[in-house]
N, C-alpha and C positions, 0 to 999 in steps of 0.2 A: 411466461417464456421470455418476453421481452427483460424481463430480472437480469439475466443471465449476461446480455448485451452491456448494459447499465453496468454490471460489477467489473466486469473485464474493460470499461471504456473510462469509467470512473464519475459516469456523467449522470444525470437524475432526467424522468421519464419527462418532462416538459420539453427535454432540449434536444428529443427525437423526433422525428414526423415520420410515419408508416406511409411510403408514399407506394401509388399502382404503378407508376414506370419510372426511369433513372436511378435502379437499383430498388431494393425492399425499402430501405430507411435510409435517412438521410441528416446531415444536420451541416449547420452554418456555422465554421469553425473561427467567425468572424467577430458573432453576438457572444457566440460559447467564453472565447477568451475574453471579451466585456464583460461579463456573465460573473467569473471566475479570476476577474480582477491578474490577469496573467497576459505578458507580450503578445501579441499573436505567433509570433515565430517560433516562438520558443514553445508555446501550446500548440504550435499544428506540429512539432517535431516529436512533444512526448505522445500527441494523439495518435501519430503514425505509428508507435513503438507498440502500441498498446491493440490496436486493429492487427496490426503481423504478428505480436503473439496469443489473438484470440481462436479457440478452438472453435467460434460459431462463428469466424467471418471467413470466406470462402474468398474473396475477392473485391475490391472500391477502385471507384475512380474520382478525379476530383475535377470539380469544372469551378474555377474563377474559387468565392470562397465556399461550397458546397462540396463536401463530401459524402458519395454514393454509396452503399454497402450493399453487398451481396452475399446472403446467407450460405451458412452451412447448414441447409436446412434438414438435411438427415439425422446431425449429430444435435442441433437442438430441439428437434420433436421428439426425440426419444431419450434425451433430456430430461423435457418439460411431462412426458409418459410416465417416469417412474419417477417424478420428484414430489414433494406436498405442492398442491393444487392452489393452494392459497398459504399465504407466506403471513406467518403472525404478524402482525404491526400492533401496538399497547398506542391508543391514544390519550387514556388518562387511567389514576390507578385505581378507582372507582366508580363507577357510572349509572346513574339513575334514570332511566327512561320513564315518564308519567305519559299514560294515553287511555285512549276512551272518556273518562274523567266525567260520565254524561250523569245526568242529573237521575236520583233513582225515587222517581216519582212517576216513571211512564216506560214503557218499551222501546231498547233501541233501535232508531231508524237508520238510513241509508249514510246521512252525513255524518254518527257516527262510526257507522263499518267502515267510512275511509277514513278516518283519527286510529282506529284500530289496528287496519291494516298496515297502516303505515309505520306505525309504534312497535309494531311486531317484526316487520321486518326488518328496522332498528335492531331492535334488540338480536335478531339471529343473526345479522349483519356481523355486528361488534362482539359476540359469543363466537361467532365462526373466525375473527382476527384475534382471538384468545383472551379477548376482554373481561370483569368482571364485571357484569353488568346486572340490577337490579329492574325489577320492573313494579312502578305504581299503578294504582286506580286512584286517584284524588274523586270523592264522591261529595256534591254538595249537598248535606241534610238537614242543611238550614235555609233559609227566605222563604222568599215568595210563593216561590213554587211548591213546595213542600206545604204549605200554608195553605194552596189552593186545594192539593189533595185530601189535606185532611177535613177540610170545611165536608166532603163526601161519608167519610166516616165519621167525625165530632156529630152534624146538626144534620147530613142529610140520610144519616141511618143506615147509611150501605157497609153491608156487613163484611168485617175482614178476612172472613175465610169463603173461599171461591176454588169450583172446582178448574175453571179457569187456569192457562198461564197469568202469576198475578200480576208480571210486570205491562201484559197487553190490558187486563183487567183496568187498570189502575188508568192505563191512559183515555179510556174511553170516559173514566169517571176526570179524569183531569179536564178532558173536552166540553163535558157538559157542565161541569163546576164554572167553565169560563165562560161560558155562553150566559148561566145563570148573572156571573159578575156584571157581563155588560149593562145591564137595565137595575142592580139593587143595589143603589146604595148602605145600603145596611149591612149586606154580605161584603162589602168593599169593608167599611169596617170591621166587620170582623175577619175579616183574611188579615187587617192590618194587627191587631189584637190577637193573634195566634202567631204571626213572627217573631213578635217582642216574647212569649210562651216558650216559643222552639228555645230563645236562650237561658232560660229556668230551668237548671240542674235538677230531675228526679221528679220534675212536675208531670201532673199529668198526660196534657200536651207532646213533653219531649217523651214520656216514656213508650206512648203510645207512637209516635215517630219514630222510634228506635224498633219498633217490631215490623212497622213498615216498610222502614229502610234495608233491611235485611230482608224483609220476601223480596222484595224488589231485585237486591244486587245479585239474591241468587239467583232468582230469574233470569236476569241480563246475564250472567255467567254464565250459564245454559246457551244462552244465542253465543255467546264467543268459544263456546268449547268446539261447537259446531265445526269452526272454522282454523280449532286447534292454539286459539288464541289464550295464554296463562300468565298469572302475575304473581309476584311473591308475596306483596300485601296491599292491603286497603285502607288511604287514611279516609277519616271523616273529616269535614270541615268544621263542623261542630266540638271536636278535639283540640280547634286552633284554641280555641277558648276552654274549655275546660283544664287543659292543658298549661294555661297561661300565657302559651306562645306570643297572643297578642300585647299581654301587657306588658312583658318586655321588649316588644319588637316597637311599640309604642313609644316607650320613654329613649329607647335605640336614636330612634326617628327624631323625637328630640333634641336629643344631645347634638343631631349632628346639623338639625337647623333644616333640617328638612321639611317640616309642617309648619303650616302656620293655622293659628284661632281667629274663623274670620268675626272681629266684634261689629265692625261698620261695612254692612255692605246692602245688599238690594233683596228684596222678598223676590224667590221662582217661585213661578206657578207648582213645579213638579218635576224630582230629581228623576230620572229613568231609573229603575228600580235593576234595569241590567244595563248599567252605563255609568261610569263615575265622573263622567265630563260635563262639564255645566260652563255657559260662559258670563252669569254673572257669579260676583260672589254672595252667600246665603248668609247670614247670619246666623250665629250656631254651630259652625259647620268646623271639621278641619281638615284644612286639605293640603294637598301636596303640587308644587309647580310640574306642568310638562309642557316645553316650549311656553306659548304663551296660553294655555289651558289652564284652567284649577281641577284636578281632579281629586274627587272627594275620599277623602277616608272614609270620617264620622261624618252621618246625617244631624242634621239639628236636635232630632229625637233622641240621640244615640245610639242608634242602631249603625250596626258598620257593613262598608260596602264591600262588595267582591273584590276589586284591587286590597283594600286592607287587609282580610286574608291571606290572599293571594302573596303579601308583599312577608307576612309571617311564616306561612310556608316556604318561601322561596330562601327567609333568611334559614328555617330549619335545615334545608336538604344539605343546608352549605356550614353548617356549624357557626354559622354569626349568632347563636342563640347559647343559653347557660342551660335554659329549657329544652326536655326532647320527649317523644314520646315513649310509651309503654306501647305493646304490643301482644293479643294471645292467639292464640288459633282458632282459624275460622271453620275451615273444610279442608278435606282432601281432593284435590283435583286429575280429573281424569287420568293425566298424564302422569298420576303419581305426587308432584309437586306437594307441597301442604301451602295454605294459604292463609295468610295473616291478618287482622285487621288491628288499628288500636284502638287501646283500652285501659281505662283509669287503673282498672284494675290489673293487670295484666303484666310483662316483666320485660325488662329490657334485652333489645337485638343488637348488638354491636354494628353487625352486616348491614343494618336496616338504617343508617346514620350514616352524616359527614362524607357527602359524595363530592368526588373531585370535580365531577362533570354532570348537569342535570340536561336531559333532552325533553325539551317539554310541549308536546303534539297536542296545540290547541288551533283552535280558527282563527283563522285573517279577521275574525271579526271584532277580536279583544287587542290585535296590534296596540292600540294605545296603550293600556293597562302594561302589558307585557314589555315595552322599548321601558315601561319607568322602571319596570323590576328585574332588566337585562343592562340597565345601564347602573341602579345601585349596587347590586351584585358585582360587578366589574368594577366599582370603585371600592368597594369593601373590602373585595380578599382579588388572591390570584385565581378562586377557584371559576368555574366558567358554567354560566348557566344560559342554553341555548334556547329561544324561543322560534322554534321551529313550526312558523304556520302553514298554512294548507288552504286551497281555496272548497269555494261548494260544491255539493253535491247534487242534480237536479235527475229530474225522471224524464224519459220521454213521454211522450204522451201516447205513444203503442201501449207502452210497462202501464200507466196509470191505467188508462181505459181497459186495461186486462185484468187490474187489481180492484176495477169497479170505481175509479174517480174517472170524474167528468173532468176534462181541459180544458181551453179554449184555444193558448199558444199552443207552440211543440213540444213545450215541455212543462213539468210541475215545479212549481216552487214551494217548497215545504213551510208548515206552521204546524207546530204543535197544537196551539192553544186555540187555533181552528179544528184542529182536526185532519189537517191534510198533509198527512204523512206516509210514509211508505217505511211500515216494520220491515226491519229485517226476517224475524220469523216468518210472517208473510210473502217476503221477495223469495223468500229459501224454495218456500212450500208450489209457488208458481213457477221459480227457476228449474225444482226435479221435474215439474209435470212438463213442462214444454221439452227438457232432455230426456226423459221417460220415452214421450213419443216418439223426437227422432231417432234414439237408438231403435226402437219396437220397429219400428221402418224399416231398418236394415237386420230383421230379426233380432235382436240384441237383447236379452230380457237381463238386466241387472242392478238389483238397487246401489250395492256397493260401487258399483261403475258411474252409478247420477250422482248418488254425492260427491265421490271424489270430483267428477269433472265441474259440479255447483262450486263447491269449495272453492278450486283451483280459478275456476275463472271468475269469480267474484271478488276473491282477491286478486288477483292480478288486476283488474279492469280498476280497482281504488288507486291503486300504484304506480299502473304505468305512465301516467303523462306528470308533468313538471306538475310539483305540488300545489304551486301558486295558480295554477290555473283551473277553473272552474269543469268540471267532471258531469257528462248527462249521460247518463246507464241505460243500455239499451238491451232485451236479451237478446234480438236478432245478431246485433253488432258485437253482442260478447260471444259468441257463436261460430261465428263465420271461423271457415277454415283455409280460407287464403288473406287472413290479416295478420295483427297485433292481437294476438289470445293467446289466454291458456291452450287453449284447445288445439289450437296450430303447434305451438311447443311441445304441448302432452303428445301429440302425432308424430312430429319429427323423432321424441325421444323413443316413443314404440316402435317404430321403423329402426331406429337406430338400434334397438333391442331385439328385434324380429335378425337382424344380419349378425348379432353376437350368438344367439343361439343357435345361427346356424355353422357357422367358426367352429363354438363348441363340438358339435354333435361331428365334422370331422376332424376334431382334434387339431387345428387351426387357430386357435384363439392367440397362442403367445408369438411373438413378437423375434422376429430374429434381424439380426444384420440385414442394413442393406444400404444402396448407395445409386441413387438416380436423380437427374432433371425432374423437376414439376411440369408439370403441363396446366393449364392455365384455369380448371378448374381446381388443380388441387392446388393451386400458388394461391386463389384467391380466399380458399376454406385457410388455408395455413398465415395467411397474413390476418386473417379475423383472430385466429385462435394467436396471434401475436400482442392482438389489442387487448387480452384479458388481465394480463397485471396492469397495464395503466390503467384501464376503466376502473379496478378493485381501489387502486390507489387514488382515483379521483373520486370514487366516490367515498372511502376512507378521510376524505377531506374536507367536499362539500356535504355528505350524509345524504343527498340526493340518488336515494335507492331506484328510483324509475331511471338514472341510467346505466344500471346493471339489466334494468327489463329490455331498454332496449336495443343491449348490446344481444342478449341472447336470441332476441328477436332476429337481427339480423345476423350471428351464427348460422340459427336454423338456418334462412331463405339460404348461406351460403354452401351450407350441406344439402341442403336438398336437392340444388343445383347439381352438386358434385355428384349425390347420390346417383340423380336421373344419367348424368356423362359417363360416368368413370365405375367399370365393375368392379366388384369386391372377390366375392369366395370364387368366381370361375374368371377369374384374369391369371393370364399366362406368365407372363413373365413375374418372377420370383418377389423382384426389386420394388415392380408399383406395386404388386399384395405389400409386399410388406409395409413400404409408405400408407397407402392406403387404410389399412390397419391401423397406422401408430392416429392417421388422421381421427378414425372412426373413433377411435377410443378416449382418445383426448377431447374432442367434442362429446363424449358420454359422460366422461368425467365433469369436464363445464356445465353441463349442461343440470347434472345431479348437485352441485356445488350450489348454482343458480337456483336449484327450485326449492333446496333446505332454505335457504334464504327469504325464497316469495311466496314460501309455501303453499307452492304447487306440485299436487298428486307424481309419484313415478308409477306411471302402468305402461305393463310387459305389451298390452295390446290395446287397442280401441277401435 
């Protein structure tokens, strides 16, 4: 709505303030003309020209260098009622969003549902501003890890077909393969002896990896369909290399003086096997400067680390490579979608290459690896590759002790390769039972009602607070119906649904002329619904989708307010129905706009 102000004044949404008293908005026609490299005189004279021949300013006053506006707010809510809800913006002409990207060696858990989450409402995000936007899974099916699992099938006999989901299957054999490493060295050796295997094209080793990696992705695709989460395709990391990717992204690296072969340097104990940072230098090795860091490519063995990969992929997504993949079909997905993975054998996607923009939803915990391959990528070309991290994901210690781990703090800190983690299929299956009950409470018998509201408030609760900060899940806390939930929003929308059906039924629903003062709940719902283009547009800027969660959050509390004041279908006078109305509606619309985004449930009732 605020769009409307902006085109008629000529000015851009930074140089507004939405203020509660001294008019609706306001702006300082002092910084503006600094702003806009323009006299002051002469830009407070065109400003004036342009406020008297606006059809949404009703009235301004101006005090010292601030000028106050007072809306036309009849003529621009009914406006912003019948116009597009959200206004296209192209921020680039291609766009690759990679998320989830979890390793398919085990079932995914909580801290990847928030990479998910958040990858996904990217992507409907920049789909919803008319983008062309792709979406990856980057799957690692090579190292360690992978290595650990199959030591369970190679030498300890555990058979690969289970009636089991096999991606939980897999992780309990991941758990005791690692507890087994602790005390053998032998088996330590041989984990090392099946990594070097993984990269042997058609060997035994990879081919049997190759049938595991696949129950696995499909399994974990099962836990995101859940949640209505879809990608277009799959790469392997194992592709970088067969591919070639690396060995030109190698000799790339060269050329441009970027690596060095360390010949003279100091014997480590031991490279971190998920860590490319080392602070002496190895012998053998070569690695790449960050700051005053050596981070490793190539290990002294030859085996290459996650950054080297990572650094091959990143030049693919962006066309710095002559090398590209092939591509065949995987599945068809729920939603209809077909789903891709690559493949030696397989044919080339145009669609599937050379993006302008890549968004790449990994953990705060690879920052270092990532600033090297966000800072070569920007020296290379103009195209722009975003590493967009995320902080942890922790459990309370209610959620553990209900999923049968023992705590000691407030809350759990995850490890795989202990064992102490919290599946998502598992959080799902304890999240319906606890919504099971309280709906039964209030009579309510409805499976399709648990899910949706499981859905809706499990993703929301990954998204709503600032990425960078660390997330502890609670179900009581995702629950509650006087906070920050789904559940609060899915309420305000049903309420807001329950007053349209009734419009309907007396033929009340459309909208006629009218013309009145606000009164001070509907002034304060109508300046919220004023903040929705610049919230769109900043978050179109920064990509921080949690503050579109918590602009609707406070929508609602402003209608619900209004709601409880101000009647609707039995208010007399003509004028407030009709404001009232144009209110309700446009808050229905926001509100519907918002939840395709966070992908949270629209139900008629709850």
């Amino acid at each position: 709505m605020l769009r409307y102000i902006l085109e008629d004044l000529k000015i851009s949404y930074e140089d507004i303030e939405i203020k509660e008293k001294y008019g609706d908005i306001c702006f300082n026609v002092n910084k503006l003309s600094k702003k806009y490299k323009v006299e002051k005189q002469i830009f407070e004279n065109e400003l004036l020209k342009l406020i008297k021949s606006s059809n949404f300013i009703k009235s301004f006053d101006k005090v010292n260098d601030f000028f106050n506006i007072f809306l036309n707010w009849p003529k621009l809510l009914v406006k912003f009622l019948n116009d597009k809800i959200i206004e296209e913006k192209i921020i680039a002409n291609k766009i690759l969003i990679e998320h989830t990207s979890a390793n398919p060696n085990k079932a995914l858990h909580i801290g990847h549902l928030r990479n998910s989450c958040i990858g996904d409402c990217l992507y409907r995000f920049l789909k919803k501003l008319g983008n062309k936007v792709f979406v990856a899974n980057y799957v690692d099916d090579t190292g360690a890890q992978m290595a650990e699992l199959l030591i369970a099938f190679k030498y300890l006999n555990k058979d690969i077909n289970t009636n089991e989901k096999f991606d939980l299957y897999c992780s309990k054999l991941y758990t005791q393969v690692n507890k087994l490493l602790e005390n053998d060295e032998n088996l330590r050796k041989l984990k090392n002896i099946i990594v070097k295997e993984l990269e042997i094209e058609n060997s035994f080793t990879s081919e049997l990896n190759k049938q595991i990696v696949k129950k696995v992705i499909e399994a974990q695709l099962q836990t995101l369909w859940y949640f209505d989460i879809y990608f277009d395709f799959i790469n392997k990391e194992s592709d970088i290399l067969s591919f070639g990717l690396w060995e030109e992204t190698f000799e790339k690296l060269k050329k441009l003086n970027k690596i060095e072969f360390v010949e003279n340097g100091e014997e480590v104990d031991k490279l971190d096997e998920y860590s490319s940072s080392i602070t002496k230098r190895k012998v053998g090795t070569y690695v790449i400067k960050s700051k005053n860091t050596n981070l490793v490519l190539i290990k002294s063995d030859g085996t290459l680390t996650y950054l080297a990969k990572d650094i091959a992929y990143a030049f693919w997504k962006h066309s710095l490579l002559s090398k590209s993949f092939l591509f065949s079909f995987l599945l068809k997905q729920p939603n209809g979608k077909e789903l891709y993975q690559t493949d030696k054998f397989g044919r080339e996607i145009k669609d599937f290459e050379n993006f302008d923009m890549s968004i790449n939803v990994i953990g705060r915990e690879q920052s270092e690896n990532q600033y090297v391959i966000e800072n070569l990528i920007k020296e290379l070309t103009n195209k722009k590759y975003i590493y967009y991290s995320y902080g942890l994901v922790f459990i309370s210690k209610k959620v553990a002790n209900s999923l049968g781990i023992e705590v000691e703090k407030d809350f759990l800190k995850m490890s795989g390769r202990k064992g102490l983690v919290v599946n998502v299929d598992d959080l799902i299956k304890k999240f319906e039972e606890k919504v099971r009950e309280t709906l039964e409470k209030r009579n309510i018998k409805d499976d399709e009602l648990v899910k949706k509201i499981v859905k809706s408030c499990l993703r929301y609760e990954m998204v709503k607070l600032d990425k960078n900060k660390d997330l502890i899940f609670d179900f009581d806390e995702a629950l509650r119906l006087d906070g920050n939930t789904a559940l609060y929003l899915m309420y305000t929308y049903a309420r807001i649904n329950s007053i349209v059906r009734n419009l309907e039924k007396i033929g009340e629903l459309k909208v006629n002329d009218f013309d009145c003062e606000l009164n001070e709940e509907e002034k304060n719902l109508a300046k919220e619904i004023l903040k929705f283009d610049s919230v769109i547009n900043s978050v179109a800027k920064t990509l921080e989708i949690n503050q579109l969660a918590n602009y609707i959050y406070e929508l609602s509390k402003k209608f619900n307010v209004f709601y409880e004041k101000c009647r609707i279908i039995d208010e007399k006078d003509k004028d407030k129905k009709e404001l009232r109305k144009v209110l309700l509606l446009i808050t229905k619309n926001i509100l519907e706009n918002a939840f395709d985004i966070l992908g949270i449930e629209k139900v008629e009732r709850i």
